[in-house]
PyMOL Python script that loads the backbone (N, CA, C, O; Angstrom):
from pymol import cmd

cmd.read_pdbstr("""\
ATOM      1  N   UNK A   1       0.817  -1.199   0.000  1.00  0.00           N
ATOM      2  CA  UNK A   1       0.000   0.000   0.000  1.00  0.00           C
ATOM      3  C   UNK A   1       0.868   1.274   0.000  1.00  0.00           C
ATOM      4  O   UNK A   1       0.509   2.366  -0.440  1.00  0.00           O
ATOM      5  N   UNK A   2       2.084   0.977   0.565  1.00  0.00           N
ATOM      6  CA  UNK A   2       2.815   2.446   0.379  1.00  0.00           C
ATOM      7  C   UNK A   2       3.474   2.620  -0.672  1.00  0.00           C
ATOM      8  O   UNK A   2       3.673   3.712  -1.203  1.00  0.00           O
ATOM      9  N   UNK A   3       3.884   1.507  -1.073  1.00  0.00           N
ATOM     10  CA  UNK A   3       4.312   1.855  -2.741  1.00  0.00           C
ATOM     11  C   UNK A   3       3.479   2.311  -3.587  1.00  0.00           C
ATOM     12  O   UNK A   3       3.978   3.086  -4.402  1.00  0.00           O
ATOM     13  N   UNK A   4       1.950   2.030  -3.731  1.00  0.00           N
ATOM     14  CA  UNK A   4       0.557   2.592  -4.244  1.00  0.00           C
ATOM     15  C   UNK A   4       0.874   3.724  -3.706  1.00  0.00           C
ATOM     16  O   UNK A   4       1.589   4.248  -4.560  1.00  0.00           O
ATOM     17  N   UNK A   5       0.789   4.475  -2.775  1.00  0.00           N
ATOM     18  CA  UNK A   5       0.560   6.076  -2.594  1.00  0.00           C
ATOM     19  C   UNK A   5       1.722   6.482  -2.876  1.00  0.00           C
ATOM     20  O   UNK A   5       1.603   7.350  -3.740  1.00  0.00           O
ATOM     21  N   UNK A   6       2.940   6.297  -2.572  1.00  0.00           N
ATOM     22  CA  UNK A   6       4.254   7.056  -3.170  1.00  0.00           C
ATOM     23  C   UNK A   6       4.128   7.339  -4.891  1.00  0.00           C
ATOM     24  O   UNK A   6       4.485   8.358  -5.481  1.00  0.00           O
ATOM     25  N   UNK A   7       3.558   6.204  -5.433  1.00  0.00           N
ATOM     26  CA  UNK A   7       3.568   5.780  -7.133  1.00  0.00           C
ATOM     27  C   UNK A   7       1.993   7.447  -7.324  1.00  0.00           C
ATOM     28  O   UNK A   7       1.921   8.173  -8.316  1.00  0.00           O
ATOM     29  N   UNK A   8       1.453   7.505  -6.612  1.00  0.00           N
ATOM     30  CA  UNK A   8       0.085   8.809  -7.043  1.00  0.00           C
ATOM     31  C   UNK A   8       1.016   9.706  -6.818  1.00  0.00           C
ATOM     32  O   UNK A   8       1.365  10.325  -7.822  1.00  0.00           O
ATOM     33  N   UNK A   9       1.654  10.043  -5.602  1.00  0.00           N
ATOM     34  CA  UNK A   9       2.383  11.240  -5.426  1.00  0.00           C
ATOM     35  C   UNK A   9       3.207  12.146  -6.501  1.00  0.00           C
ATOM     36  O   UNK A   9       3.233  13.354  -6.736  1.00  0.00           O
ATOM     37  N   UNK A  10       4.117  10.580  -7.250  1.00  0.00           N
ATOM     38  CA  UNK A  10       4.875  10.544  -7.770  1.00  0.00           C
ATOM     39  C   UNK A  10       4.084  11.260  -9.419  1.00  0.00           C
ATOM     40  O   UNK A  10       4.460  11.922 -10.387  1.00  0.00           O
ATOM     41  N   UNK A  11       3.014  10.711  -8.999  1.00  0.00           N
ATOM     42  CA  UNK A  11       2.703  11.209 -10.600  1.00  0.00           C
ATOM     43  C   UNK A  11       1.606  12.332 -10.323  1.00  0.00           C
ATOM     44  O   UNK A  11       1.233  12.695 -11.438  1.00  0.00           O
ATOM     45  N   UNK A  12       1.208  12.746  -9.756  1.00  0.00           N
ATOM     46  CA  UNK A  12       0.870  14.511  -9.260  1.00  0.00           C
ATOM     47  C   UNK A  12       1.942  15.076  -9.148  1.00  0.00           C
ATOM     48  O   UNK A  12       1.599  16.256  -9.091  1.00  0.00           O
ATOM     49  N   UNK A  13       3.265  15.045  -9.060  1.00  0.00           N
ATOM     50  CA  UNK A  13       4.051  15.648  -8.980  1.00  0.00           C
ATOM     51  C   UNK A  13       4.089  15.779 -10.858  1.00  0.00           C
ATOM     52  O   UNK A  13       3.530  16.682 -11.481  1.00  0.00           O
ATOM     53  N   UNK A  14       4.850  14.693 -11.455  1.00  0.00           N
ATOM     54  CA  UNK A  14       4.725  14.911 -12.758  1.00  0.00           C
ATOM     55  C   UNK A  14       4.210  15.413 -13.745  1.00  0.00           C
ATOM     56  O   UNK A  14       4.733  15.785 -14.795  1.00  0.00           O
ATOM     57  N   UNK A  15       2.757  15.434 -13.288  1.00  0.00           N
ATOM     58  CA  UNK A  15       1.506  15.707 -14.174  1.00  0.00           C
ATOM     59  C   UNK A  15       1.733  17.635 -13.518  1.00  0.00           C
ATOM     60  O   UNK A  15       1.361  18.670 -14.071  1.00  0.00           O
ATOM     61  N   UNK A  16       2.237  17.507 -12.610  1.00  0.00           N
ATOM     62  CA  UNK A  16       1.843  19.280 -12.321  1.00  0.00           C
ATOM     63  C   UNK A  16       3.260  19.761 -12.786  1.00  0.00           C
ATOM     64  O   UNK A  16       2.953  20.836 -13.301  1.00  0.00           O
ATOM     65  N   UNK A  17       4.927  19.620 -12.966  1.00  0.00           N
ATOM     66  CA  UNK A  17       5.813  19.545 -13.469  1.00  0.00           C
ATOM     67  C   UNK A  17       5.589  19.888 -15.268  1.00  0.00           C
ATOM     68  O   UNK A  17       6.028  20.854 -15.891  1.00  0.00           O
ATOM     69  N   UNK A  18       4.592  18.500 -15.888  1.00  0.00           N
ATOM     70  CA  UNK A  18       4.097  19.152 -16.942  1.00  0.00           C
ATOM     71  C   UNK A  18       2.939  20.040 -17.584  1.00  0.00           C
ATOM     72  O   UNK A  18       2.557  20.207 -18.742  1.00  0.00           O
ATOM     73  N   UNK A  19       2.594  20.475 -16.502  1.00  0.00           N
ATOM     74  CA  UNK A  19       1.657  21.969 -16.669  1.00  0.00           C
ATOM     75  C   UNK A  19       2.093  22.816 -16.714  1.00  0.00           C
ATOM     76  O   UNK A  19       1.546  23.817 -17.177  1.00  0.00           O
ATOM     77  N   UNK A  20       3.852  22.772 -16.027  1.00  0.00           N
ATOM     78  CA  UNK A  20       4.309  23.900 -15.979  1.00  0.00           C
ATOM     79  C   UNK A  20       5.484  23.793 -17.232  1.00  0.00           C
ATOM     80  O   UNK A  20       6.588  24.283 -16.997  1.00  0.00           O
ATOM     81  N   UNK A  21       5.274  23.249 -18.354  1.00  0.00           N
ATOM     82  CA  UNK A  21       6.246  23.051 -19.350  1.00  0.00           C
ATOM     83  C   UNK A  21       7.416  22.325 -19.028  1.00  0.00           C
ATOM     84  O   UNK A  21       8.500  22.632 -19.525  1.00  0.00           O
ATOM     85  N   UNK A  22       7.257  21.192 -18.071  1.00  0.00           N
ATOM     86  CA  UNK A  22       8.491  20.432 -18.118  1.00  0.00           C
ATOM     87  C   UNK A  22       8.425  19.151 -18.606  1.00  0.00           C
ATOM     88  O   UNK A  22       7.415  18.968 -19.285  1.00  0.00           O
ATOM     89  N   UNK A  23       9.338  17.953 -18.468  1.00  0.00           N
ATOM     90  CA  UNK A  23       9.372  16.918 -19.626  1.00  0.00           C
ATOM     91  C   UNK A  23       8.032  16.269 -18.583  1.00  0.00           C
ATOM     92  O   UNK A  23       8.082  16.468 -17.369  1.00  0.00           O
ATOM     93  N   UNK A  24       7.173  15.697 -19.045  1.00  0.00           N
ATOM     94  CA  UNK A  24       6.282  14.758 -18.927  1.00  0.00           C
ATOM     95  C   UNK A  24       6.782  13.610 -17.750  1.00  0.00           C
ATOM     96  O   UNK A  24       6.115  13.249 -16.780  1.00  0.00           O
ATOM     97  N   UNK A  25       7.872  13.244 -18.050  1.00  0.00           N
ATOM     98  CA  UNK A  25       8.400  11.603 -16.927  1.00  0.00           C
ATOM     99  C   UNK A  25       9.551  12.335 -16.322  1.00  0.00           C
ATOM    100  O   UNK A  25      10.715  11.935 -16.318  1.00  0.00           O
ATOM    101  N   UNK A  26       8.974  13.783 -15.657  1.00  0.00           N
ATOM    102  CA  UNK A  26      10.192  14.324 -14.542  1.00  0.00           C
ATOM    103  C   UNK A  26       9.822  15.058 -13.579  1.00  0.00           C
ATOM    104  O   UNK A  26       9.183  16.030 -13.981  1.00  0.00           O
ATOM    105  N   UNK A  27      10.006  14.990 -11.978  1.00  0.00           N
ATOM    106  CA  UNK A  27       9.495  15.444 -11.106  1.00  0.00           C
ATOM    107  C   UNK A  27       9.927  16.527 -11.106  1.00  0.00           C
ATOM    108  O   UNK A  27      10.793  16.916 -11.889  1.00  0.00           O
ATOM    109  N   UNK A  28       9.228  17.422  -9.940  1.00  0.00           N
ATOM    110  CA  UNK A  28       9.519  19.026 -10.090  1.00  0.00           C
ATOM    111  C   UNK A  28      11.071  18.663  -9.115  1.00  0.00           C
ATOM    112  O   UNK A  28      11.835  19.626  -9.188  1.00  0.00           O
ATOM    113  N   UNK A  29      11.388  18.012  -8.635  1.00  0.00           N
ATOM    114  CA  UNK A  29      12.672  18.120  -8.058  1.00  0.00           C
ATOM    115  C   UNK A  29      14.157  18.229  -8.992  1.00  0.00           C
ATOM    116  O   UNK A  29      15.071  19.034  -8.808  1.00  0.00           O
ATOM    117  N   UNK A  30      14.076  17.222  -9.972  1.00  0.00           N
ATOM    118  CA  UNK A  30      14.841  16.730 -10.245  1.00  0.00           C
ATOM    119  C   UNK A  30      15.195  18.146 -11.602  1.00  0.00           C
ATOM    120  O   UNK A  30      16.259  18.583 -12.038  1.00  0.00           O
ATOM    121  N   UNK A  31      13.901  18.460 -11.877  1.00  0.00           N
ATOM    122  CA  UNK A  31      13.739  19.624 -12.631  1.00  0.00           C
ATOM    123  C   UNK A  31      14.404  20.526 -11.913  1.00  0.00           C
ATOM    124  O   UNK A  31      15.472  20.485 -12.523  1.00  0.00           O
ATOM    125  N   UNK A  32      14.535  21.166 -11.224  1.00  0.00           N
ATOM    126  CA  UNK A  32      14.832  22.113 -10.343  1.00  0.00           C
ATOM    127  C   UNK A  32      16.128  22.151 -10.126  1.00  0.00           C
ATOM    128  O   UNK A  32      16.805  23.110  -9.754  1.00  0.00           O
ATOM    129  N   UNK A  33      16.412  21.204 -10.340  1.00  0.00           N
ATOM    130  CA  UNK A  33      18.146  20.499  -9.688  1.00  0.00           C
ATOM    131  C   UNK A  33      18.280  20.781 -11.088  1.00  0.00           C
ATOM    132  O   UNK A  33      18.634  21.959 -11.057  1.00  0.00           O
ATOM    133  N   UNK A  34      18.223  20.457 -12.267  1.00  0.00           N
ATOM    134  CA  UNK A  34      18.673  20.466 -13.512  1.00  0.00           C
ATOM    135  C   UNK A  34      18.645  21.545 -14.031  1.00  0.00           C
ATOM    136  O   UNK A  34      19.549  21.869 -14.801  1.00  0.00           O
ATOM    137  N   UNK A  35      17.710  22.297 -13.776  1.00  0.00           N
ATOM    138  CA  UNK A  35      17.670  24.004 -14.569  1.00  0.00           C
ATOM    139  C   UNK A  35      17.934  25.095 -13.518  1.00  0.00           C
ATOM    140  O   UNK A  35      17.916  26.320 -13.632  1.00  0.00           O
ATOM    141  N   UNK A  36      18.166  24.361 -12.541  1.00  0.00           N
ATOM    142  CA  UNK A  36      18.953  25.951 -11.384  1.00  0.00           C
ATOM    143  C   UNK A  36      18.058  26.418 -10.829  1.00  0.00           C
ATOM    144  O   UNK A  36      18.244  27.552 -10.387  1.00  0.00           O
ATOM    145  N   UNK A  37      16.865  25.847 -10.629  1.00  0.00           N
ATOM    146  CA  UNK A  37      15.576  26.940 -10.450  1.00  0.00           C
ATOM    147  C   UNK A  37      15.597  27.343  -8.757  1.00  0.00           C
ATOM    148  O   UNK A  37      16.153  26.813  -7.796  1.00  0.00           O
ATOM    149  N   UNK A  38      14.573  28.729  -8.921  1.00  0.00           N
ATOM    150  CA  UNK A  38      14.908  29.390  -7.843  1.00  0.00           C
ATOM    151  C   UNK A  38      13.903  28.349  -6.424  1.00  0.00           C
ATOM    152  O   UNK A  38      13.896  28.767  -5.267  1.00  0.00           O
ATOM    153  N   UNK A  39      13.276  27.244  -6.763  1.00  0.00           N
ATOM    154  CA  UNK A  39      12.737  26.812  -5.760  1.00  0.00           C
ATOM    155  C   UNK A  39      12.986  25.503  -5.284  1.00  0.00           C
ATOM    156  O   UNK A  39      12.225  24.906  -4.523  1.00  0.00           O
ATOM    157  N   UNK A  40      14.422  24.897  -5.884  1.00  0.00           N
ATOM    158  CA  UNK A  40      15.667  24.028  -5.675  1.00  0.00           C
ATOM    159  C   UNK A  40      15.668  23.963  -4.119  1.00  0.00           C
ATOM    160  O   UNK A  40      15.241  23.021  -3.451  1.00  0.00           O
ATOM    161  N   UNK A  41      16.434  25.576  -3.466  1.00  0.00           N
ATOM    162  CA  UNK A  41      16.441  25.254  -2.093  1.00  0.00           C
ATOM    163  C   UNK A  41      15.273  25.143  -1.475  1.00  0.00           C
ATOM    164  O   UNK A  41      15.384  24.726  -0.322  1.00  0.00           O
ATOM    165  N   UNK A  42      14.082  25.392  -1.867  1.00  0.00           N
ATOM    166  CA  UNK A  42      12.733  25.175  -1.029  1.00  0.00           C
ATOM    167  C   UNK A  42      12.759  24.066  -0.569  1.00  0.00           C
ATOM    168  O   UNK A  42      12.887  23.621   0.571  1.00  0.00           O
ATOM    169  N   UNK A  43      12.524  23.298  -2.310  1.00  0.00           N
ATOM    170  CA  UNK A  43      12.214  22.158  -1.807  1.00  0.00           C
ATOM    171  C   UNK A  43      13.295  21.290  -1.105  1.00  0.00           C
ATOM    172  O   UNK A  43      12.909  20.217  -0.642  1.00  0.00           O
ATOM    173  N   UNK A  44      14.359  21.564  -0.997  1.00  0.00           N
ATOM    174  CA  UNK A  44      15.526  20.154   0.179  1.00  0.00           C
ATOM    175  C   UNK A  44      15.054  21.251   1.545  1.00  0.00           C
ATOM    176  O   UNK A  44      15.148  20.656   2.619  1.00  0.00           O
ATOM    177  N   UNK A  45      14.776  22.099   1.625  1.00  0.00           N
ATOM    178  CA  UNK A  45      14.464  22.691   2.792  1.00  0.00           C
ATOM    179  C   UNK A  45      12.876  21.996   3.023  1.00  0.00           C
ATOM    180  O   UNK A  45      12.783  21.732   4.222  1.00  0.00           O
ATOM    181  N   UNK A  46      11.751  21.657   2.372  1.00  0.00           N
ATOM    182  CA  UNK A  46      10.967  20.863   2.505  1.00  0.00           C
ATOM    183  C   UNK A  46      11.342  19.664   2.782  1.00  0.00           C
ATOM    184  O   UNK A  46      11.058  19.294   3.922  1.00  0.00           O
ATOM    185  N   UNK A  47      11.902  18.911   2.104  1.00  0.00           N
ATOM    186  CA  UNK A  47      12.064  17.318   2.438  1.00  0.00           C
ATOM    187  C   UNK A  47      13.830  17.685   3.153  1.00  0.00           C
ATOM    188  O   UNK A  47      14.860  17.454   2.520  1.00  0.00           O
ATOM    189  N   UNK A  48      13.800  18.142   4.234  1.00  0.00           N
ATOM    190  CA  UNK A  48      15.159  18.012   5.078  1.00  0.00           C
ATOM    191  C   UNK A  48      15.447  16.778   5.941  1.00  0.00           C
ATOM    192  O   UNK A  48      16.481  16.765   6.607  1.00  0.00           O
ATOM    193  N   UNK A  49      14.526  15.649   5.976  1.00  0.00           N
ATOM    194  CA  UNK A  49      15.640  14.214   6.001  1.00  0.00           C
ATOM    195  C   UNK A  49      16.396  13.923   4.970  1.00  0.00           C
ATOM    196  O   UNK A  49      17.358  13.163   5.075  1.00  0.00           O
ATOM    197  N   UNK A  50      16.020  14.541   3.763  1.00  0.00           N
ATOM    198  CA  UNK A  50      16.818  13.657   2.352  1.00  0.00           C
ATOM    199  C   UNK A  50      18.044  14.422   2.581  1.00  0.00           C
ATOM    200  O   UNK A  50      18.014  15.578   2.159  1.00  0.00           O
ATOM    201  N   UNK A  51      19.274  13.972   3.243  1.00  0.00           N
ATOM    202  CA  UNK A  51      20.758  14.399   3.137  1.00  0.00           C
ATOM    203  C   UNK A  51      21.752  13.186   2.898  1.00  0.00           C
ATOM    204  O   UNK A  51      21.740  11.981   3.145  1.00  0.00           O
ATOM    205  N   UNK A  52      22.776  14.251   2.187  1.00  0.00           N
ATOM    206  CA  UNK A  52      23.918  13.036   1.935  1.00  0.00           C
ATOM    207  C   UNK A  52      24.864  12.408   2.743  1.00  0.00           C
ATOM    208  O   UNK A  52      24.386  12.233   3.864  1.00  0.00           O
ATOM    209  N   UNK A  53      25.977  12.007   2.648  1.00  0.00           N
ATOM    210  CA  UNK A  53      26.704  11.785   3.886  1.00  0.00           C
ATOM    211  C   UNK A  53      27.220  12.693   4.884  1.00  0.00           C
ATOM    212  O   UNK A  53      27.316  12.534   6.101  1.00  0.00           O
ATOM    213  N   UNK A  54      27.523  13.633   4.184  1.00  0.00           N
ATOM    214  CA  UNK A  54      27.933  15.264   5.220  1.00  0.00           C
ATOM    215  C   UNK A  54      26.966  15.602   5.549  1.00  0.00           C
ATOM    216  O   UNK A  54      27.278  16.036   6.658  1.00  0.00           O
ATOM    217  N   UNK A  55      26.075  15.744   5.472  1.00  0.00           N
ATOM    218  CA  UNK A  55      24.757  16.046   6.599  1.00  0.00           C
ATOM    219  C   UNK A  55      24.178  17.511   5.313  1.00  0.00           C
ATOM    220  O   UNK A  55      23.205  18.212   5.588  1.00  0.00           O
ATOM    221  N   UNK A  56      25.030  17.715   3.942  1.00  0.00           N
ATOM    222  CA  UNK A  56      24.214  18.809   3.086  1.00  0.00           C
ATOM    223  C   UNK A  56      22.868  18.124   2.725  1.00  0.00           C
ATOM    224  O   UNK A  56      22.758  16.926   2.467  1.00  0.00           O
ATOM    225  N   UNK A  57      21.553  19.303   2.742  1.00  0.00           N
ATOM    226  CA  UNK A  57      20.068  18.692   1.908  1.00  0.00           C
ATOM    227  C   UNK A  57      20.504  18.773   0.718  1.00  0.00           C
ATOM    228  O   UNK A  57      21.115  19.761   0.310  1.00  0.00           O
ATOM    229  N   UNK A  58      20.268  17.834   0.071  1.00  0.00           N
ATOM    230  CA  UNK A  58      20.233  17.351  -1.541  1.00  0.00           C
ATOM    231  C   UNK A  58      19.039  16.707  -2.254  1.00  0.00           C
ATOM    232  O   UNK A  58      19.082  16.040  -3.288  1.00  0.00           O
ATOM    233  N   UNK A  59      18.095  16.986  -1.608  1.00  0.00           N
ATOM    234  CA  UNK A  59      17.148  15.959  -2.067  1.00  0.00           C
ATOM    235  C   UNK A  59      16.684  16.097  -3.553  1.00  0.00           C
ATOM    236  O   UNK A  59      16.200  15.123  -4.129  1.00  0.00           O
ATOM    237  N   UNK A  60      16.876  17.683  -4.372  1.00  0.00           N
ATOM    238  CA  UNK A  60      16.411  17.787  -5.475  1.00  0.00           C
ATOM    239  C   UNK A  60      17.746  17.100  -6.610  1.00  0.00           C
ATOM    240  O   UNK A  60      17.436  16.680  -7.725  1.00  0.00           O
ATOM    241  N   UNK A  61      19.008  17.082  -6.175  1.00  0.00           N
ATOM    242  CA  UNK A  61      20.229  16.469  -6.740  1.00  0.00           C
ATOM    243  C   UNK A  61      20.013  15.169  -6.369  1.00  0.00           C
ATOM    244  O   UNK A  61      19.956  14.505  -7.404  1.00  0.00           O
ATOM    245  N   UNK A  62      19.898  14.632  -5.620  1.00  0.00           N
ATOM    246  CA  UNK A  62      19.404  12.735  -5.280  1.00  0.00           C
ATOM    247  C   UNK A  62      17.927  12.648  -6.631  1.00  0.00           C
ATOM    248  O   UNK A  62      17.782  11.865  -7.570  1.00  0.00           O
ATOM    249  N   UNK A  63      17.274  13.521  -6.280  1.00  0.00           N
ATOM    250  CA  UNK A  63      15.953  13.499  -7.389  1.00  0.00           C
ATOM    251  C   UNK A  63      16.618  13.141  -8.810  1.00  0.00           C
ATOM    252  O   UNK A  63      16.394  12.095  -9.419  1.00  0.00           O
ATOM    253  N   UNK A  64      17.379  14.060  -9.195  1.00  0.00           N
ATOM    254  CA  UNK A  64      17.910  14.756 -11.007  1.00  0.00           C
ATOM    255  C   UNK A  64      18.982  12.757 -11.007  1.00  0.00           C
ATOM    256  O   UNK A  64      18.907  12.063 -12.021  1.00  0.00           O
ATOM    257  N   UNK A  65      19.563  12.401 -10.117  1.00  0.00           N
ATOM    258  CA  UNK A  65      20.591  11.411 -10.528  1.00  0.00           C
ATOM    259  C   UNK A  65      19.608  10.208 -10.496  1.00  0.00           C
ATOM    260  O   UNK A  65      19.820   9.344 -11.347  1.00  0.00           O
ATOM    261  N   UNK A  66      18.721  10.048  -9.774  1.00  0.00           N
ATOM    262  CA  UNK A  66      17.583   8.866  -9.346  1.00  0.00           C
ATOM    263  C   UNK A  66      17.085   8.997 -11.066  1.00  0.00           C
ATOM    264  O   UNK A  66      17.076   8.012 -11.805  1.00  0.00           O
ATOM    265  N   UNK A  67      16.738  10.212 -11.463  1.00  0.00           N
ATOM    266  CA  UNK A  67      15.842  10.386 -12.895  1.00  0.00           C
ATOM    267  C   UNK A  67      16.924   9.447 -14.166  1.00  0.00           C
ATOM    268  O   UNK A  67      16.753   8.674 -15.109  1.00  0.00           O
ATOM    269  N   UNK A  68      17.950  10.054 -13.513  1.00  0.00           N
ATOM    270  CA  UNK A  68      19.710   9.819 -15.021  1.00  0.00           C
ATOM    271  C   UNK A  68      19.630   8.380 -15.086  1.00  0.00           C
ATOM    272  O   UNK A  68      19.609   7.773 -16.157  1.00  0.00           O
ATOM    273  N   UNK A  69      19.560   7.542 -13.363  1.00  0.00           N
ATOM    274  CA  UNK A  69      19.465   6.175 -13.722  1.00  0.00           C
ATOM    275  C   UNK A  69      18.578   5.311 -13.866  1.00  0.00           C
ATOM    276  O   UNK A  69      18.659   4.083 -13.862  1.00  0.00           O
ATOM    277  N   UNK A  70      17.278   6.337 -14.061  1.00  0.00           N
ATOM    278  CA  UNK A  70      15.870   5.560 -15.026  1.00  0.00           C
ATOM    279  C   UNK A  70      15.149   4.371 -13.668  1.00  0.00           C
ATOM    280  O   UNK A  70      14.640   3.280 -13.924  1.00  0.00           O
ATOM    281  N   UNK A  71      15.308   4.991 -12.228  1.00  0.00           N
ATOM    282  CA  UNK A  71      15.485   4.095 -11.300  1.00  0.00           C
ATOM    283  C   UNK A  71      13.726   3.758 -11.012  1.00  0.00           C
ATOM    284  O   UNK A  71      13.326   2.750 -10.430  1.00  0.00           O
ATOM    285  N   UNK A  72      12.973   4.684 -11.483  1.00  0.00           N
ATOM    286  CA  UNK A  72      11.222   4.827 -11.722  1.00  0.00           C
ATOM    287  C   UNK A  72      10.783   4.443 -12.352  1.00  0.00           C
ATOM    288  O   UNK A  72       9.560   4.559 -12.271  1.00  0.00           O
ATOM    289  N   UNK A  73      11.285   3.733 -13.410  1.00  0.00           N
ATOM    290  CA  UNK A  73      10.877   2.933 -14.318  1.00  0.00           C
ATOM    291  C   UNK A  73      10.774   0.871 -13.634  1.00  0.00           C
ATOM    292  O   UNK A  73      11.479   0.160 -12.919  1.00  0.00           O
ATOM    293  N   UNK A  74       9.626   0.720 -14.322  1.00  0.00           N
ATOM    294  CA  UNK A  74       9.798  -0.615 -13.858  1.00  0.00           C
ATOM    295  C   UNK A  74      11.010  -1.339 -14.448  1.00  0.00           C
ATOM    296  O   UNK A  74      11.663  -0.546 -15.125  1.00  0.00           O
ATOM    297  N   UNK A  75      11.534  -2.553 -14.429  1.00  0.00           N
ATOM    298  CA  UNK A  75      13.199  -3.126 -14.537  1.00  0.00           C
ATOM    299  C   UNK A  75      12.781  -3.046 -16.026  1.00  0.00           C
ATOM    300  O   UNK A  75      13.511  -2.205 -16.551  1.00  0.00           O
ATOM    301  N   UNK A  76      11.774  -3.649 -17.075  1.00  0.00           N
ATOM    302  CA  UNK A  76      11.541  -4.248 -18.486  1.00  0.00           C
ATOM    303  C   UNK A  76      11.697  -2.702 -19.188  1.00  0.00           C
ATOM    304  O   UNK A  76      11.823  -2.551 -20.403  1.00  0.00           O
ATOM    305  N   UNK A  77      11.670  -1.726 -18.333  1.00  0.00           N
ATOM    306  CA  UNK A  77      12.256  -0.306 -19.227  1.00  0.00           C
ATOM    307  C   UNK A  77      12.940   0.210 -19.314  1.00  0.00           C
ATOM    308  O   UNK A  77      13.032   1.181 -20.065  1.00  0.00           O
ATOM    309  N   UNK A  78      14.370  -0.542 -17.994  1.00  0.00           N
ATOM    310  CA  UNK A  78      15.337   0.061 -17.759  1.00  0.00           C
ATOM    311  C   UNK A  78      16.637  -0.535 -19.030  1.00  0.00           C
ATOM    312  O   UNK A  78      16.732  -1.692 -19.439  1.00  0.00           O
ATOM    313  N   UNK A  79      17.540   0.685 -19.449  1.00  0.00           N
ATOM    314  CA  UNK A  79      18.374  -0.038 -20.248  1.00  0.00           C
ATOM    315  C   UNK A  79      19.311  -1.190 -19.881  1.00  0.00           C
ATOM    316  O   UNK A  79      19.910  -1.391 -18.825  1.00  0.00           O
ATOM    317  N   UNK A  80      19.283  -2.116 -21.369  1.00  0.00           N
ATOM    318  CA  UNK A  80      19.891  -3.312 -21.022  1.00  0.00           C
ATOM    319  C   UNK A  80      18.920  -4.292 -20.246  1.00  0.00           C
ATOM    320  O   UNK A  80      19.450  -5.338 -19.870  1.00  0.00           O
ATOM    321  N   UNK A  81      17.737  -4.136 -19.982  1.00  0.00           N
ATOM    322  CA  UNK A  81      16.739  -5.130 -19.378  1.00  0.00           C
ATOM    323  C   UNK A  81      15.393  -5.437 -20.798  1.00  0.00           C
ATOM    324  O   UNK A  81      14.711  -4.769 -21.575  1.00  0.00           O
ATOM    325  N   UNK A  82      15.602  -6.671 -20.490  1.00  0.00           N
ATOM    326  CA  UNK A  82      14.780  -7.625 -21.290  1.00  0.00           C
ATOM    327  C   UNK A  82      13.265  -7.977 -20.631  1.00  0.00           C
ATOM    328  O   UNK A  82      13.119  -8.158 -19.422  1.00  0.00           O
ATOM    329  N   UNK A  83      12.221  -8.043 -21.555  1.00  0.00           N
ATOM    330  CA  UNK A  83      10.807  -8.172 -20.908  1.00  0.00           C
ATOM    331  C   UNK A  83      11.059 -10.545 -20.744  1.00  0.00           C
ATOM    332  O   UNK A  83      11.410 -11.570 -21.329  1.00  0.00           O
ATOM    333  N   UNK A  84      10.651 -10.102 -19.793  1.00  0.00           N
ATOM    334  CA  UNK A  84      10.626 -12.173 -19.415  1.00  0.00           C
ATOM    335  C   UNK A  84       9.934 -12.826 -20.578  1.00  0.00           C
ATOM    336  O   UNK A  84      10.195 -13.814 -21.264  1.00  0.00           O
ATOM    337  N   UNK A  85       8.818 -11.808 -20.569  1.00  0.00           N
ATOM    338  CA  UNK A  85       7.542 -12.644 -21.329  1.00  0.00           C
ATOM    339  C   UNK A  85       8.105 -12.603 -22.997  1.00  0.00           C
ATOM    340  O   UNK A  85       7.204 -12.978 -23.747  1.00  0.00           O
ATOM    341  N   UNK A  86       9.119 -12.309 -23.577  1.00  0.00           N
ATOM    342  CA  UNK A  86       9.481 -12.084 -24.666  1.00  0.00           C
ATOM    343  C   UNK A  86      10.679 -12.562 -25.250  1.00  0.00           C
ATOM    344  O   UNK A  86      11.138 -12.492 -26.391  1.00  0.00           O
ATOM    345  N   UNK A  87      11.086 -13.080 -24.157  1.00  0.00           N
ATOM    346  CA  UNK A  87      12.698 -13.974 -24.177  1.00  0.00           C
ATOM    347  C   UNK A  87      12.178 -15.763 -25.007  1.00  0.00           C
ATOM    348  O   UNK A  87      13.030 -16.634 -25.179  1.00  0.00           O
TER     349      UNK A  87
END
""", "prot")
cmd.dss("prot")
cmd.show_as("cartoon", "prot")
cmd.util.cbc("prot")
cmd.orient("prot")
């Protein structure tokens, strides 16, 4: 059940990301982290458990590298992964 509500979150975030002219399969974080935007520090100041090992908030840079390695995608979309049912 919490993977079900993280997975809605995840895509209200997206769906409102692309209202505001951004790519369709990218959260407003990772966006933010990627184009410099001025509400970058908001949001790691919003989600301030997400830190790295030095104790800096990064959560919109953890967002932008999570996006690079396609980690939201189920495995059959990730590159170099094969669908079972097709082997």
């Amino acid at each position: 059940m919490k993977r079900y509500v993280q997975n809605i979150l995840i895509a209200f975030d997206q769906l409102a990301n692309a209202v505001f002219c951004g790519y369709p399969d990218e959260t407003i974080s990772a966006r933010s982290y990627r184009e410099k935007l001025w509400c970058e520090w908001w949001i790691d100041l919003l989600f301030f458990w997400d830190r790295d090992e030095s104790g800096r908030r990064n959560h919109c840079e953890a967002s932008y590298l999570h996006e690079m390695k396609r980690m939201d995608l189920p495995a059959e979309y990730r590159e170099g992964q094969r669908c079972k049912s097709r082997e």
